[in-house]
GUKOLMAR-146634 format. One line per 4 residues: number of its first residue (from 1); for each residue x negated, y, z of C-alpha. Coordinates in nm, 2 decimals. Layout:
N
NUM> X:Y:Z  ...;
***
This chain:
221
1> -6.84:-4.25:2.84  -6.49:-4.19:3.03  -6.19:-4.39:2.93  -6.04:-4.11:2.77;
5> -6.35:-4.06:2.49  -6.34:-4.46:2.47  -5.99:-4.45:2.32  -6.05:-4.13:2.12;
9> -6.37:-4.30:1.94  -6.12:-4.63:1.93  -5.85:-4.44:1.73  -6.10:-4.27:1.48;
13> -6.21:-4.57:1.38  -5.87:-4.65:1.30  -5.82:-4.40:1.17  -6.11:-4.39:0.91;
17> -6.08:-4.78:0.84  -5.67:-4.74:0.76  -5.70:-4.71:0.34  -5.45:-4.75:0.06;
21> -5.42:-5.07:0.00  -5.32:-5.13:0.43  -5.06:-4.87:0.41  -4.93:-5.04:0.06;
25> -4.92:-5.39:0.30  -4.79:-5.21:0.56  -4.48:-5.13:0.31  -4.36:-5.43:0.33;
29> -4.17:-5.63:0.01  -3.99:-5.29:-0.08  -4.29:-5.20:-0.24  -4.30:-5.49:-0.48;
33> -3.97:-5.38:-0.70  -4.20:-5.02:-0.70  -4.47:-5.15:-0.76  -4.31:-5.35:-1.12;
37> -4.11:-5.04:-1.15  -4.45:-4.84:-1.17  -4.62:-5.10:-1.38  -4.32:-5.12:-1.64;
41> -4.32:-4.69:-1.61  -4.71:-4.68:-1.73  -4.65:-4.95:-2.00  -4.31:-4.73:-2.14;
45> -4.53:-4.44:-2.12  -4.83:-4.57:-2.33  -4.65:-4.74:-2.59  -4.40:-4.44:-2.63;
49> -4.69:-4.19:-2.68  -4.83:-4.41:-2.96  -4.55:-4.42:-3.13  -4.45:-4.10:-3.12;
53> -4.78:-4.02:-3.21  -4.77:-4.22:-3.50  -4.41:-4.04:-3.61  -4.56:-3.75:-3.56;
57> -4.86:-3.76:-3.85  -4.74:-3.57:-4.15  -4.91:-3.55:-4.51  -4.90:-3.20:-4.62;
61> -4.86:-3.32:-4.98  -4.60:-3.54:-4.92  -4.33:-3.30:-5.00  -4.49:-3.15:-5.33;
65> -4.53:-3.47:-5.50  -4.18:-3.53:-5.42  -4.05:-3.21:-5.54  -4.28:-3.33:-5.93;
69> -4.14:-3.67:-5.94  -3.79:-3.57:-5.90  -3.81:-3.24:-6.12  -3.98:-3.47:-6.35;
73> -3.72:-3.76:-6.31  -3.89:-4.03:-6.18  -3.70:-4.12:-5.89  -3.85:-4.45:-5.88;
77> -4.18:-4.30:-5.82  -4.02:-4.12:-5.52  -3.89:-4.38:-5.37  -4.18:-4.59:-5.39;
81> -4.42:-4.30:-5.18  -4.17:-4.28:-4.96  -4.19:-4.66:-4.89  -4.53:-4.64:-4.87;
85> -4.59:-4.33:-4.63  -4.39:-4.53:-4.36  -4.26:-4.22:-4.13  -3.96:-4.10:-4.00;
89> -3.92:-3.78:-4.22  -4.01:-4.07:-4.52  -3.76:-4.28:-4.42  -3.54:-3.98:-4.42;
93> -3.60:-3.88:-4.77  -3.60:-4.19:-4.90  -3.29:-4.28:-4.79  -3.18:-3.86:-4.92;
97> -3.34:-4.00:-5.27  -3.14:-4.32:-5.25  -2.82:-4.09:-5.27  -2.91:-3.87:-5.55;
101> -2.63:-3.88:-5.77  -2.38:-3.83:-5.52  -2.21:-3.51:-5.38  -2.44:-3.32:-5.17;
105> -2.23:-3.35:-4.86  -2.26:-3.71:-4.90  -2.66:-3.73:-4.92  -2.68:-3.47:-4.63;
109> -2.47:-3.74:-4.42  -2.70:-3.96:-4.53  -3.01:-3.83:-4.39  -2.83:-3.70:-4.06;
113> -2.71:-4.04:-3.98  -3.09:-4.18:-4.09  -3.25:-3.90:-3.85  -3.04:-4.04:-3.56;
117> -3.15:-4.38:-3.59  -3.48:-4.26:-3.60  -3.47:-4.04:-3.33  -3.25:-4.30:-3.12;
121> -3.56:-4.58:-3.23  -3.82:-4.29:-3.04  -3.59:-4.28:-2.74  -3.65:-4.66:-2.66;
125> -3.72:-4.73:-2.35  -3.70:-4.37:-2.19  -3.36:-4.51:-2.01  -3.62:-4.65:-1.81;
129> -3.81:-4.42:-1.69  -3.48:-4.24:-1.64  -3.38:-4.46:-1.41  -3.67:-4.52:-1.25;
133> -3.76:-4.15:-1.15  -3.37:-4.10:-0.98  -3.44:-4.44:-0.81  -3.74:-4.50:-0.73;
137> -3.73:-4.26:-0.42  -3.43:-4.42:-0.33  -3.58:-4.72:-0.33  -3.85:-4.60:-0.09;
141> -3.62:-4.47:0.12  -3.40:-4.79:0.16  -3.76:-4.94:0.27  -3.79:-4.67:0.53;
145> -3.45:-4.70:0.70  -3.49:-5.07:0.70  -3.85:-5.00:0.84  -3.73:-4.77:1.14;
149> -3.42:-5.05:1.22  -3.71:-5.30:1.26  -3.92:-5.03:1.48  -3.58:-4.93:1.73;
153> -3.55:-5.35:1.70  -3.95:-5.40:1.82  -3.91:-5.09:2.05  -3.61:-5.25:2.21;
157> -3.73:-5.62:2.23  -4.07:-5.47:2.38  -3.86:-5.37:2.74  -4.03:-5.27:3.02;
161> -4.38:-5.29:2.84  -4.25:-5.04:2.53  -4.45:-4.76:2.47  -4.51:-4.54:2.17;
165> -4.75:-4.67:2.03  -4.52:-4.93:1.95  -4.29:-4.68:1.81  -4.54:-4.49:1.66;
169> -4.67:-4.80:1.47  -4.37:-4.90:1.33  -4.22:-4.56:1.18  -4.56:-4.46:0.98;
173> -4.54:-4.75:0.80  -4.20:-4.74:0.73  -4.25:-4.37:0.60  -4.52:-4.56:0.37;
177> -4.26:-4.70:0.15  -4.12:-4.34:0.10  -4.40:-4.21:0.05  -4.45:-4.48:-0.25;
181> -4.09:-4.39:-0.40  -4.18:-4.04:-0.43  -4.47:-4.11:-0.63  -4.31:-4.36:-0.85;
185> -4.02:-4.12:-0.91  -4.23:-3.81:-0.98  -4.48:-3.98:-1.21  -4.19:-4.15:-1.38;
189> -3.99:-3.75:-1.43  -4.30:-3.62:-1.56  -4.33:-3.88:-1.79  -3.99:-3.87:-1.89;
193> -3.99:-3.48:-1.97  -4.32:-3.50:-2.14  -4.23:-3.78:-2.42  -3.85:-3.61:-2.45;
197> -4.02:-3.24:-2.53  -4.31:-3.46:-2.78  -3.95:-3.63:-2.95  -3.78:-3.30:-2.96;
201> -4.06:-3.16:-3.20  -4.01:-3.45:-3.39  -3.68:-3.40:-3.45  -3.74:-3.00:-3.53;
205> -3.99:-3.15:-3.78  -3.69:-3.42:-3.88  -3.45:-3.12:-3.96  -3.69:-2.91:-4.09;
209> -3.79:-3.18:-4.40  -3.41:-3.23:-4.42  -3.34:-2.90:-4.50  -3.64:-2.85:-4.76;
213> -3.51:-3.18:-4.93  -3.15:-3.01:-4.95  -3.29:-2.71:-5.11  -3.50:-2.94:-5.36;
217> -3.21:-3.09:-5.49  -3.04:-2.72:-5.55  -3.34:-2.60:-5.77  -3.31:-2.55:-6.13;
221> -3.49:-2.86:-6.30;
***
């Protein structure tokens, strides 16, 4: 075997044994704030969807048996499923039930303001994933400029025995932590859209319950 097919053999074998986790240690400690920043991402993102999903869950007889109790008077009664359905659109009537009595105007306030805190309550924690998918590449990047100082550096301190290999060496895995922004970032956008566009049907569902509990009050007892 020449020289040449010793060091092509050589290099597919590095080749094939380079995985993952050696290009994650090859990052260097930039990729620890990703790596937290992805961790704290996934967490967000699982405990969002279950309580969105929860917010979500709607009894279908929920608004007919409040529509008897108050044609029938028995506001109590009202109040009291709404305390025990435990929802967002219950929490908004109930509080709407709470102001019966008072000018209309004054109970509709009532349940817009209620709707934002329950919407703002939804929204916890998406700041985060926000934040993380504008700067997680940035992040990355950061690790790659510092990486490719420290490569001119090594190429530089090498002298008369620099090659490009030693160049080579040190800009792939500086690229690494870039590489590791990007997917932070992304996963972190998609995240971020999907649990905005699941809280934006909640609050179509928010306003649609408001305005059926406006027009309950407006019908002849």
């Amino acid at each position: 075997m020449s020289y040449n097919e010793a060091a092509q053999a050589q290099a597919a074998d590095m080749v094939q044994e380079l995985s993952v986790w050696d290009l994650t240690m090859r990052g260097g400690w930039i990729m620890i704030p990703l790596a937290v920043l992805s961790i704290v991402c996934v967490y967000i993102f699982i405990e969002r969807c279950l309580v969105i999903r929860r917010a979500q869950k709607e009894d279908r007889s929920f608004m007919e048996r409040i529509r008897e109790y108050i044609h029938e008077g028995e506001i109590e009664s009202a109040r009291r499923l709404c305390q025990k359905t435990d929802t967002p659109y219950a929490r908004l009537i109930g509080k709407g039930i709470s102001r019966i009595g008072r000018p209309m105007n004054d109970v509709l306030v009532t349940i817009e303001n209620t709707g934002n805190i329950e919407i703002a309550a939804l929204e916890k924690g998406l700041a985060w994933l926000a934040t993380t998918a504008a700067g997680g590449p940035m992040i990355g990047f950061l690790g790659t400029v510092i990486g490719m100082v420290n490569a001119f550096y090594n190429l530089a301190s090498a002298g008369s025995s620099a090659n490009i290999a030693v160049l080579a060496d040190g800009i792939y895995a500086a690229l690494v932590t870039t590489v590791a922004g990007l997917i932070v970032g992304i996963i972190a956008l998609f995240a971020y859209n999907y649990l905005v566009a699941r809280i934006n049907k909640v609050m179509n569902a928010l306003e649609a319950r408001t305005m059926e509990f406006m027009d309950l009050l407006n019908e002849p007892a």
